[in-house]
C-alpha positions as CSV (number, residue, x, y, z in Angstrom):
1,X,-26.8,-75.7,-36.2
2,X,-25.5,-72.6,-38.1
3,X,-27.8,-70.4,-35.8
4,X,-26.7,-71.7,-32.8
5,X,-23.7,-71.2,-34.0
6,X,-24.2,-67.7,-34.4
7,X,-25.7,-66.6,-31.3
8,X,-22.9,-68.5,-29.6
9,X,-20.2,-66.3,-31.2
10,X,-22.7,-63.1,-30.5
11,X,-22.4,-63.8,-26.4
12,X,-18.6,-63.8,-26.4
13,X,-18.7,-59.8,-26.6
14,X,-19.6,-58.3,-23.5
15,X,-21.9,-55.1,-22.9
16,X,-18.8,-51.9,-22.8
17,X,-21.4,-48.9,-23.1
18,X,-20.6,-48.5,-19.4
19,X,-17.4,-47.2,-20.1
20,X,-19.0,-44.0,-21.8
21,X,-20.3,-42.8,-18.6
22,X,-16.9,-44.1,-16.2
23,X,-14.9,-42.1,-19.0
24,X,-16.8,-39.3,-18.4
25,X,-16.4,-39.5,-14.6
26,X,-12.4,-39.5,-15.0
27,X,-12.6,-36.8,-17.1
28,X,-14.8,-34.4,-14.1
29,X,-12.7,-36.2,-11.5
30,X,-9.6,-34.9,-13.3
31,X,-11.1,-31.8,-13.9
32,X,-12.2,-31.0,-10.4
33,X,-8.4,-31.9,-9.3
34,X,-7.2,-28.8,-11.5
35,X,-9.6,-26.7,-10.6
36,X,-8.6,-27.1,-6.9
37,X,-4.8,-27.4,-7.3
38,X,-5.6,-23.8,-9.2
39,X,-7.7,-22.2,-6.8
40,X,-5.1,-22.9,-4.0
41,X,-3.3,-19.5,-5.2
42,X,-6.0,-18.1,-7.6
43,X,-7.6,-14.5,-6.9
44,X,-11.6,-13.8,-8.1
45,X,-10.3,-12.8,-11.4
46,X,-8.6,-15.7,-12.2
47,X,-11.5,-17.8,-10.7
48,X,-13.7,-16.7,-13.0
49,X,-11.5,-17.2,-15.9
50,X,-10.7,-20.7,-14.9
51,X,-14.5,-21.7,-14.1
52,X,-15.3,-20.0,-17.9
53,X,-12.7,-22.4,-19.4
54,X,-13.9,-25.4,-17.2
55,X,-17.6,-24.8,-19.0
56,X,-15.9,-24.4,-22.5
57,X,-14.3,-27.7,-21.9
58,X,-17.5,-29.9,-20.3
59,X,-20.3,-28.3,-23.0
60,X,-17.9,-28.5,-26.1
61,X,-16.8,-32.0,-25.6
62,X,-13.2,-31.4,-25.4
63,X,-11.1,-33.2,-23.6
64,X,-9.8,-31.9,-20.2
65,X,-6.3,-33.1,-21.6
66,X,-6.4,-31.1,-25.0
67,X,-7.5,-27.9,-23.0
68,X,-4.0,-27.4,-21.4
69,X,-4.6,-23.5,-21.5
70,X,-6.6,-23.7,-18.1
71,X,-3.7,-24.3,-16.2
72,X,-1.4,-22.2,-18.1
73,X,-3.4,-19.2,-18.2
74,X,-3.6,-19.7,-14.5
75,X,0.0,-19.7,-14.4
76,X,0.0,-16.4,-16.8
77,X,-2.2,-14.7,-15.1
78,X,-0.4,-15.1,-11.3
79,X,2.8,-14.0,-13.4
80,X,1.2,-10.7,-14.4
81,X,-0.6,-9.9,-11.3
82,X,3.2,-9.7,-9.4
83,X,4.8,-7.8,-12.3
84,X,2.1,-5.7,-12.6
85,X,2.5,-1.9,-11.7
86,X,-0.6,0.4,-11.3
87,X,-0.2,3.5,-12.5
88,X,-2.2,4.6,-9.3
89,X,0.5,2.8,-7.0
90,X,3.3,4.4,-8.8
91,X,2.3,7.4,-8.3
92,X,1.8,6.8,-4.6
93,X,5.4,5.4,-4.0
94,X,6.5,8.4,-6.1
95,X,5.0,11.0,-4.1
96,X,5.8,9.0,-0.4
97,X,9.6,9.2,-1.6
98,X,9.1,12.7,-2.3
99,X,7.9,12.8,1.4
100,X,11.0,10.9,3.1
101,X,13.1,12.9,1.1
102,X,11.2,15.8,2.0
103,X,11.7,14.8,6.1
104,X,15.4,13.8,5.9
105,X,15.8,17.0,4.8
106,X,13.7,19.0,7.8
107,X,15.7,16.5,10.2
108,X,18.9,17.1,9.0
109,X,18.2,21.0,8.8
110,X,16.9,20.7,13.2
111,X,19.7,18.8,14.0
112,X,22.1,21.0,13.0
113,X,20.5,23.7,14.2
114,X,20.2,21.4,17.7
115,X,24.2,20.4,17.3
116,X,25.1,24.5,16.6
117,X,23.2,25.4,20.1
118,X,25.2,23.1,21.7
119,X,28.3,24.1,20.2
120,X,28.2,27.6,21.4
121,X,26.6,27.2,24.4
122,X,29.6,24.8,25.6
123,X,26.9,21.9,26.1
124,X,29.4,18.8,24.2
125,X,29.1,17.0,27.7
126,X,25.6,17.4,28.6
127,X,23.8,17.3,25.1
128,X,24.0,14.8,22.3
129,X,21.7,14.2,19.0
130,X,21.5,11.5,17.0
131,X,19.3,10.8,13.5
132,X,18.6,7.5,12.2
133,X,15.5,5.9,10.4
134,X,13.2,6.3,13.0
135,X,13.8,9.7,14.9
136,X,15.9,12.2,15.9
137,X,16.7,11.8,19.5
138,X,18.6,14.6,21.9
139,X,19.7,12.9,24.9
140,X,20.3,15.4,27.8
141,X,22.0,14.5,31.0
142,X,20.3,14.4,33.9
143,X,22.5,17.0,36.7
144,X,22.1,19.5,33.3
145,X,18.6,19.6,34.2
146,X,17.7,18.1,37.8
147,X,19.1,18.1,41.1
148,X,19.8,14.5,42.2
149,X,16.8,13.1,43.4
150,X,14.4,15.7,42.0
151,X,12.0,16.4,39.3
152,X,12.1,20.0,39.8
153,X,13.4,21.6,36.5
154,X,16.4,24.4,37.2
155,X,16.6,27.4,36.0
156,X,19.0,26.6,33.5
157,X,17.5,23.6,32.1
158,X,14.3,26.1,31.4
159,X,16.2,27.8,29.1
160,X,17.2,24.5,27.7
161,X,14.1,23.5,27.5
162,X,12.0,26.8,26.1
163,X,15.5,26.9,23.1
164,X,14.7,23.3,22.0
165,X,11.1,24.4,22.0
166,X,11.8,27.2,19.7
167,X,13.6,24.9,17.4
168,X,10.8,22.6,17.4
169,X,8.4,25.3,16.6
170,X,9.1,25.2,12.6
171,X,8.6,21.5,12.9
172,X,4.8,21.3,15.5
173,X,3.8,18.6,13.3
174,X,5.5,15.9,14.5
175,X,4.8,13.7,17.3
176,X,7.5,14.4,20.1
177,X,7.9,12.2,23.1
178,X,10.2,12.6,26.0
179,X,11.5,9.5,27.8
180,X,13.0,9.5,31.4
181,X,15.6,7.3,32.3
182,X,17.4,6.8,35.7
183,X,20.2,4.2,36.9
184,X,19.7,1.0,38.7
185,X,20.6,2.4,42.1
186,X,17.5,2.2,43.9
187,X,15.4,5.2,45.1
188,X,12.4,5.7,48.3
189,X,11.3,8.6,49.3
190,X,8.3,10.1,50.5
191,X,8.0,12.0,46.9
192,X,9.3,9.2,44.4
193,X,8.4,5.3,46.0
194,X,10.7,3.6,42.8
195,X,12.7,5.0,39.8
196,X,10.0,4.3,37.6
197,X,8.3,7.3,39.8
198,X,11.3,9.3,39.0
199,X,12.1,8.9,35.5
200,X,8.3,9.5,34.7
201,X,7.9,12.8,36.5
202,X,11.6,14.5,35.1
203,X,9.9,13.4,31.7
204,X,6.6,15.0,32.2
205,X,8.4,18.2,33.9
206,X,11.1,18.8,31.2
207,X,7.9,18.2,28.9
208,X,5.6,20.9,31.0
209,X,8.4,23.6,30.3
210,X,8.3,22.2,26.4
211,X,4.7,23.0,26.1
212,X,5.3,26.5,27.3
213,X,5.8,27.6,23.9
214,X,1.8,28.2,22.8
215,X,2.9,27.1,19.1
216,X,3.4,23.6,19.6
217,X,0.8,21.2,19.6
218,X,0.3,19.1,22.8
219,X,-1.8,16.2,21.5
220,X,1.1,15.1,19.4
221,X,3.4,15.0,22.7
222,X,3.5,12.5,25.5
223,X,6.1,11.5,28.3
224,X,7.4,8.1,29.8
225,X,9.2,6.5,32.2
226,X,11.9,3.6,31.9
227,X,13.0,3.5,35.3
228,X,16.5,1.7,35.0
229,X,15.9,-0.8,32.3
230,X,16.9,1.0,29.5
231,X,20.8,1.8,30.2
232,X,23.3,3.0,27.3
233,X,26.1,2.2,29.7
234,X,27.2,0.1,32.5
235,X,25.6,0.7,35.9
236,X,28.7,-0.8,37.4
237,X,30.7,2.3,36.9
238,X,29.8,5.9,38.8
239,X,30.8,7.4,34.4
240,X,28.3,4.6,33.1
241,X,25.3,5.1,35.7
242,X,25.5,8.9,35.2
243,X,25.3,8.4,31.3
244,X,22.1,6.3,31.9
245,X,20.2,9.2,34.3
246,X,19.0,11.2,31.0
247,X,15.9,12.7,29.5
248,X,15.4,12.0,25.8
249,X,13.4,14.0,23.4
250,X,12.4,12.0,20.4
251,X,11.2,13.9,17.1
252,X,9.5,10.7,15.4
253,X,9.4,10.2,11.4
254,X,6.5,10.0,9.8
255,X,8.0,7.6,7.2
256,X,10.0,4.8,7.9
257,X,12.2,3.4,5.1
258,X,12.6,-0.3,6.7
259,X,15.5,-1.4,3.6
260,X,17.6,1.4,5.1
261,X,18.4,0.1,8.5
262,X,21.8,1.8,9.1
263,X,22.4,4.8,11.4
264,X,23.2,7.7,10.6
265,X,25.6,8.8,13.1
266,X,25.6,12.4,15.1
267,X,27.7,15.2,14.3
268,X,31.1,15.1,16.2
269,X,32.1,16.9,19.2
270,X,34.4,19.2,19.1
């Protein structure tokens, strides 16, 4: 009776060694979640850190839990990587504002030498320059260099042309490109079909008499044409179409500060 007894009392307890091995499956469930909420962001680097202290954790027996530096080394680690200055990338940011500073300066210095040519040569109405963050540009009107309807360059505006290429000459390393523009009032004829035909050819003429001067480079110049769709004025106006027939010679930076968006405005006319 006592036996019986006893072996009743044994049954009552059920078999729990299956919850070693369920345990243990949380535990690399949990552990794989981690690891991919950590890898979401994480570089090689920090990969291999993480995947070191993943096999610390599983091969020592500690709990997944206890070992709360995986995830805030992680954290540490992203924090240093974007506070983090290499001393090679300083000195490249030190040596490119040396360079804008450098080219502001060789601007400044042509566009006063531009703006001084126009003074004395009683060009305010024909002439303009203007500097901001992405070229100097000298807009010149079109009857100060073409007769209306033509391409041909006259003599005057060839000695225009060959005195801005002078100017330019201290300066043949940077790319130069000359735009044509024209107004909206529509042109045929048997040499130019549209304005697009017009505004291209002044650009590459004015250009061709650029390029006289043997010291500048042509492979950093090219020419284009805008036809009308690229007025600075009204078109509805005889004043505003004749400000929108120009050529425009761009001197293009080489560096391009995009936090410094504001123009920098051209010298006045006198």
């Amino acid at each position: 009776m006592s036996r019986r007894h006893k072996s009743e009392h044994h049954e009552e307890h059920a078999d729990e060694s299956w919850l070693i091995p369920y345990a243990d499956l949380l535990t690399l469930l949990l552990a794989l979640f981690i690891v991919l909420y950590a890898m979401n962001s994480v570089d090689s680097k920090k990969f291999e850190d993480m995947s070191r202290a993943f096999n610390v954790a599983l091969d020592s027996g500690v709990g997944v839990l206890d070992n709360t530096s995986v995830v805030s080394n992680g954290e540490d680690l992203d924090r240093d990587d974007k506070n983090q200055t290499k001393p090679e990338d300083a000195t490249t940011d030190a040596k490119r504002n040396e360079l804008m500073k450098q080219e502001q300066q060789e601007l400044e210095d042509l566009k006063k030498q531009i703006d001084k040519y126009i003074q004395t040569n009683g060009l305010t109405t024909q002439l303009d320059t203007k500097l901001n963050q992405s070229q100097l540009m000298i807009t010149i009107s079109d009857n100060a260099l073409f007769p209306s309807g033509s391409s041909t360059v006259k003599p005057e505006a060839r000695i225009l042309a060959k005195a801005i290429a002078n100017m330019l000459q201290p300066y043949s390393d940077y790319e130069i490109v000359v735009s044509g523009h024209t107004d909206n009032e529509p042109i045929s004829t048997a040499e130019f079909q549209s304005n697009w035909d017009l505004s291209s050819s002044r650009a590459i003429r004015f250009m061709d008499v650029l390029l006289l001067n043997k010291n500048l480079n042509p492979k950093l110049f090219s020419a284009i044409g805008y036809g009308e769709y690229r007025p600075v004025d009204t078109n509805d106006t005889a004043l505003g179409r004749s400000k929108n027939r120009r050529v425009e010679v761009s001197i293009i930076r080489k560096f391009m500060d995009a936090t410094k968006a504001q123009e920098i405005p051209a010298t006045p006319k006198a």
